[in-house]
C-alpha positions as CSV (number, residue, x, y, z in Angstrom):
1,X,0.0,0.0,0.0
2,X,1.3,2.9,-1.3
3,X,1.7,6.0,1.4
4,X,-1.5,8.1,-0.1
5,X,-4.1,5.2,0.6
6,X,-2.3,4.7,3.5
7,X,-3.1,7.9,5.0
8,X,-6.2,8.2,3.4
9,X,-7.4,4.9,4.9
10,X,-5.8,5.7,8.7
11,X,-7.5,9.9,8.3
12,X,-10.8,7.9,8.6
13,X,-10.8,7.2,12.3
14,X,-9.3,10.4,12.9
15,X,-12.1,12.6,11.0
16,X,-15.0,9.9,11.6
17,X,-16.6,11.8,14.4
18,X,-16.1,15.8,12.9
19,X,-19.0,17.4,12.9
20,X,-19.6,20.6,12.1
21,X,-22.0,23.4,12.7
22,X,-24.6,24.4,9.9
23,X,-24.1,27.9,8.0
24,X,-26.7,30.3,9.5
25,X,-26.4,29.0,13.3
26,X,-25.4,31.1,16.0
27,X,-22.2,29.7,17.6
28,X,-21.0,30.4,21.4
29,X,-17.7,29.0,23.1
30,X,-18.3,28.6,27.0
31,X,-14.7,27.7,28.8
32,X,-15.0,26.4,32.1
33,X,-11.8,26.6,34.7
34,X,-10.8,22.6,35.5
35,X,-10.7,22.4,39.2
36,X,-10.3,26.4,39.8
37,X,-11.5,26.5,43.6
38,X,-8.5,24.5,44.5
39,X,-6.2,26.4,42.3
40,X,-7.5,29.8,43.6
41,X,-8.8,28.8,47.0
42,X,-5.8,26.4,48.1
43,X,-2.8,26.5,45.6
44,X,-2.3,30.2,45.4
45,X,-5.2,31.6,47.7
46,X,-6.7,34.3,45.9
47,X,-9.1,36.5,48.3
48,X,-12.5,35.2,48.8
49,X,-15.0,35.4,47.1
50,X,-13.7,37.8,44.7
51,X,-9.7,38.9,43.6
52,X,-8.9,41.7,41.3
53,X,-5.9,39.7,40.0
54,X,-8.1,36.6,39.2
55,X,-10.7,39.3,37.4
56,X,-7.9,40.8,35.6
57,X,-6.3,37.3,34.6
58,X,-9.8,36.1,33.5
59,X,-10.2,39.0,31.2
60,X,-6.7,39.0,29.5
61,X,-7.8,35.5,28.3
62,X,-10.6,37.0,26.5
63,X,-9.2,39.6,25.1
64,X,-6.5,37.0,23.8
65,X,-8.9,35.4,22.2
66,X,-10.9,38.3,20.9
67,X,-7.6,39.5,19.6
68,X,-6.9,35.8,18.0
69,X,-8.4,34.5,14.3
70,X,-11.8,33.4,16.1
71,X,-14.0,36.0,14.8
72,X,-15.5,36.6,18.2
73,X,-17.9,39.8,18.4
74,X,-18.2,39.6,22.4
75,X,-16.8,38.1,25.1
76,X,-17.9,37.3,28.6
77,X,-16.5,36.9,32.5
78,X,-17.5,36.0,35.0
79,X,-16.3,33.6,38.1
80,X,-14.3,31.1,36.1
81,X,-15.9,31.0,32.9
82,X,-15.9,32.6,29.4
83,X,-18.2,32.7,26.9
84,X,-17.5,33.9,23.7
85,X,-20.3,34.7,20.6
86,X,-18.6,34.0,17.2
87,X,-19.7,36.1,14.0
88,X,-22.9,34.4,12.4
89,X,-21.2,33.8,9.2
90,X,-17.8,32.7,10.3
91,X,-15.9,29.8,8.6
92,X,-13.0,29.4,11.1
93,X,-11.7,26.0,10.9
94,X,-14.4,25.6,8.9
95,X,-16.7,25.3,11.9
96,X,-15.3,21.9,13.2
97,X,-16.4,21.4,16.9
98,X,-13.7,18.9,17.7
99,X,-11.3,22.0,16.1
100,X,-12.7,24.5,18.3
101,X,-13.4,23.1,21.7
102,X,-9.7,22.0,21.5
103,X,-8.1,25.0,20.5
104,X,-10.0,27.2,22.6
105,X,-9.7,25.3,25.2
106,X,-5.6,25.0,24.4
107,X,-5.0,28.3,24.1
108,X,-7.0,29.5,27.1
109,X,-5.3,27.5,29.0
110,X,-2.0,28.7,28.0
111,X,-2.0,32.4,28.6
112,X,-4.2,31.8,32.4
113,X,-1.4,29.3,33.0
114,X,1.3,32.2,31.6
115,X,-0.2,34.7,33.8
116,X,-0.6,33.0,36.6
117,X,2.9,31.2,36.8
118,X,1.7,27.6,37.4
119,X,-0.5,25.3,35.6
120,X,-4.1,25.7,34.9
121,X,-6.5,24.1,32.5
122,X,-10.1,25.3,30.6
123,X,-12.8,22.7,28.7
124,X,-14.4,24.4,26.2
125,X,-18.1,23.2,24.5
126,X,-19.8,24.7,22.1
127,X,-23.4,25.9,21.8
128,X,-25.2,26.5,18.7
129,X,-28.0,28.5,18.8
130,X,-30.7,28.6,15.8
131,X,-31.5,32.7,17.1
132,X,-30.3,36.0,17.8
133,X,-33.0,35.8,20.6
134,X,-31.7,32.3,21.9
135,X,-28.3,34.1,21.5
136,X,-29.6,37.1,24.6
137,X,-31.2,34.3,26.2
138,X,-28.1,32.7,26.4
139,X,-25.9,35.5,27.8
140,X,-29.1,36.7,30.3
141,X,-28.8,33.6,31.8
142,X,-25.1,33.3,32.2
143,X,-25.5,36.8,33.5
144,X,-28.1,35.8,35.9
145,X,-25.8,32.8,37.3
146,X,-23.6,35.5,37.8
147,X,-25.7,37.2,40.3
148,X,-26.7,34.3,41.9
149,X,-22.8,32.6,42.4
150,X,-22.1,36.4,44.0
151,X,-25.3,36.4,46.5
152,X,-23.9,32.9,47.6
153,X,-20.2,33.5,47.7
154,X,-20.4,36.7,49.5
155,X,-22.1,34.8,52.4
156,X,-20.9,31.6,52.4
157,X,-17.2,33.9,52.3
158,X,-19.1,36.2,55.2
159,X,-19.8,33.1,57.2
160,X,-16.7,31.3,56.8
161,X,-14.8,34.4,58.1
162,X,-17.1,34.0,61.4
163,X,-15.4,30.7,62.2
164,X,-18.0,28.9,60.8
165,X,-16.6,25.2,58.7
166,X,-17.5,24.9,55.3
167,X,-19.8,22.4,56.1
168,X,-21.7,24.6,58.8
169,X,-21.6,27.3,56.1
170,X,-23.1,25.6,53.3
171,X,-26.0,23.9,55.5
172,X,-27.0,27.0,56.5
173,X,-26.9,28.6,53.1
174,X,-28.7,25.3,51.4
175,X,-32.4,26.2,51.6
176,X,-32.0,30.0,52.0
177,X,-33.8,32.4,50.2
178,X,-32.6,35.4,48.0
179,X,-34.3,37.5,50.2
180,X,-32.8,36.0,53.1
181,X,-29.6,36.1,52.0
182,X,-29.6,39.5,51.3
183,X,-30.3,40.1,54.9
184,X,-28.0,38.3,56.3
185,X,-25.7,40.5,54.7
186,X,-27.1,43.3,55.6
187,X,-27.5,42.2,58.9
188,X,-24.0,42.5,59.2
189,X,-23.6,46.1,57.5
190,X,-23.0,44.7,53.9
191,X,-25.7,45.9,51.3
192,X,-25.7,43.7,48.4
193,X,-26.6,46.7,45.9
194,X,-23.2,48.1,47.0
195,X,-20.8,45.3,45.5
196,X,-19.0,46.1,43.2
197,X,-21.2,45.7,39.5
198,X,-18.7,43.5,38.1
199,X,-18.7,40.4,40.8
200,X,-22.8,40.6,40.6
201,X,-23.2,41.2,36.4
202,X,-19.8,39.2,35.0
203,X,-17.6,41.7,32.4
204,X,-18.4,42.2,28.9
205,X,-15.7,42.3,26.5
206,X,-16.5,44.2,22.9
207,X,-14.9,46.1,20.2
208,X,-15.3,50.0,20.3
209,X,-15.2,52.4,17.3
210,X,-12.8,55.4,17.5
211,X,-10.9,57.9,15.7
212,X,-7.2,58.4,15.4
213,X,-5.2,61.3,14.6
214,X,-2.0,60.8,12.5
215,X,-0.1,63.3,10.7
216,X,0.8,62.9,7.1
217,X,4.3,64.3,6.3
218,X,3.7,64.6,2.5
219,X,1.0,67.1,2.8
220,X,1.8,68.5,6.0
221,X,-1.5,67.5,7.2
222,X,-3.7,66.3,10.4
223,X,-5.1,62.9,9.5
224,X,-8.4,61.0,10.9
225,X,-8.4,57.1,10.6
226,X,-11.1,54.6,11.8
227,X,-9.9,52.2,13.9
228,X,-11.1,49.4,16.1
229,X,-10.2,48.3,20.1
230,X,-11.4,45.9,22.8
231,X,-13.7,47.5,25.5
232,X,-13.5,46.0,28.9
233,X,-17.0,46.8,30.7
234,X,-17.0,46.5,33.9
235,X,-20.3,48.3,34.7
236,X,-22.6,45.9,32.6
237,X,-26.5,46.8,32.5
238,X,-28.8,44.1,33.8
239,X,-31.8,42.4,32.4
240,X,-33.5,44.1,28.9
241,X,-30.9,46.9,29.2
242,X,-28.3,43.5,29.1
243,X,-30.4,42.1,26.3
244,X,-30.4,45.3,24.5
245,X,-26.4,45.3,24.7
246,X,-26.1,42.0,23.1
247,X,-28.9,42.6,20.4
248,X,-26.2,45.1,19.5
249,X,-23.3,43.3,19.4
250,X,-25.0,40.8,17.0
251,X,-26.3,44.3,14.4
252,X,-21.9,43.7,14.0
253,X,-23.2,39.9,12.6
């Protein structure tokens, strides 16, 4: 057998299972950190519940990304996950999931690691949505699991500083209520509408418009040239005003 059919026959079992998403479908890539309350909690103990060095580690991967070959039109933060909306009509690596989960998760995993100065690992999955309104669906609710995983944290953090065990801490947390939660901070002189907006909403990542001045030596003139950067938003609206920020990310489609 000569080394064409060779490779041909062996590329089979490699390509068997590639499938790909269908032109015209909405594509996001959630990353999830592999086994990140150890890392943060026991390897290098990051504050609890939230650290501005995590944050800021967290959103340097996105904007690595955003900055990559993906085609991504927004990017979102928040805990230990990313998500990340891909243009509607992109063809990057031809749409592969096997491709993208691995690459994503790959490179990801390389600049937290970089950052960090130890080893850290994502997963990455891919969800392909058949709407733009499945596609604000999608990033209210990740938005809304933000909100939630800050309520929780900032008391099971509050009641763990008390002396309380973990175990004591997450009993008593188990089948509490929003509203009760929110008083028990409070209680204690913390008002949850106080916290900072970026633990409670996540942080959006976009590109931003703006104009750049130049000079052009030829003519001896003041120049004015589109241009395009990453925004880091760390005051993200909630509910429709949310939804109304990604309806217009996706107009960029």
């Amino acid at each position: 057998m000569n080394f064409d059919d060779f490779d041909t026959k062996m590329r089979l079992f490699e390509t068997a299972h590639d499938h790909c998403v269908l032109p015209g479908i909405y594509m996001v890539a959630r990353l999830d950190g592999r086994s990140f309350h150890r890392l943060t909690k026991e390897i290098y103990q990051f504050e609890a519940p939230f650290d501005v060095r995590f944050r800021d580690h967290m959103v340097a991967v996105v904007e690595h990304l955003m900055n990559g070959n993906f085609e991504f039109i927004y990017g979102y933060t928040q805990s230990d996950e990313i998500s990340l909306l891909f243009r509607l009509e992109t063809n990057v690596f031809h749409r592969k999931l096997r491709k993208l989960n691995s690459v994503l998760a790959g490179e990801a995993s390389a600049v937290f690691s970089l950052r960090l100065g130890g080893i850290a690992a994502f997963d990455c999955r891919i969800s392909q949505l058949p709407t733009a309104a499945l596609v604000r669906d999608y990033f209210l609710w990740r938005q809304e699991d933000a909100s939630r995983n800050a309520l929780n944290a900032h008391c099971y953090w509050l009641l763990r500083k008390e002396g309380k065990s973990a175990q004591t801490a997450t009993a008593e947390l188990e089948h509490c209520s929003v509203a009760n939660k929110n008083e028990l901070l409070f209680q204690r002189g913390i008002n949850f509408n106080d916290i900072p907006t970026w633990q409670k909403r996540g942080i959006g990542v976009y590109w931003d418009d703006y104009e750049k001045e130049g000079f052009n030596p030829k003519t001896q003139s003041r120049t004015v040239a589109a241009r395009r950067r990453l925004h880091v938003d760390l005051e993200l609206p909630m509910k429709d005003a949310y939804g109304g920020l990604i309806d217009t990310r996706l107009d960029e489609v």
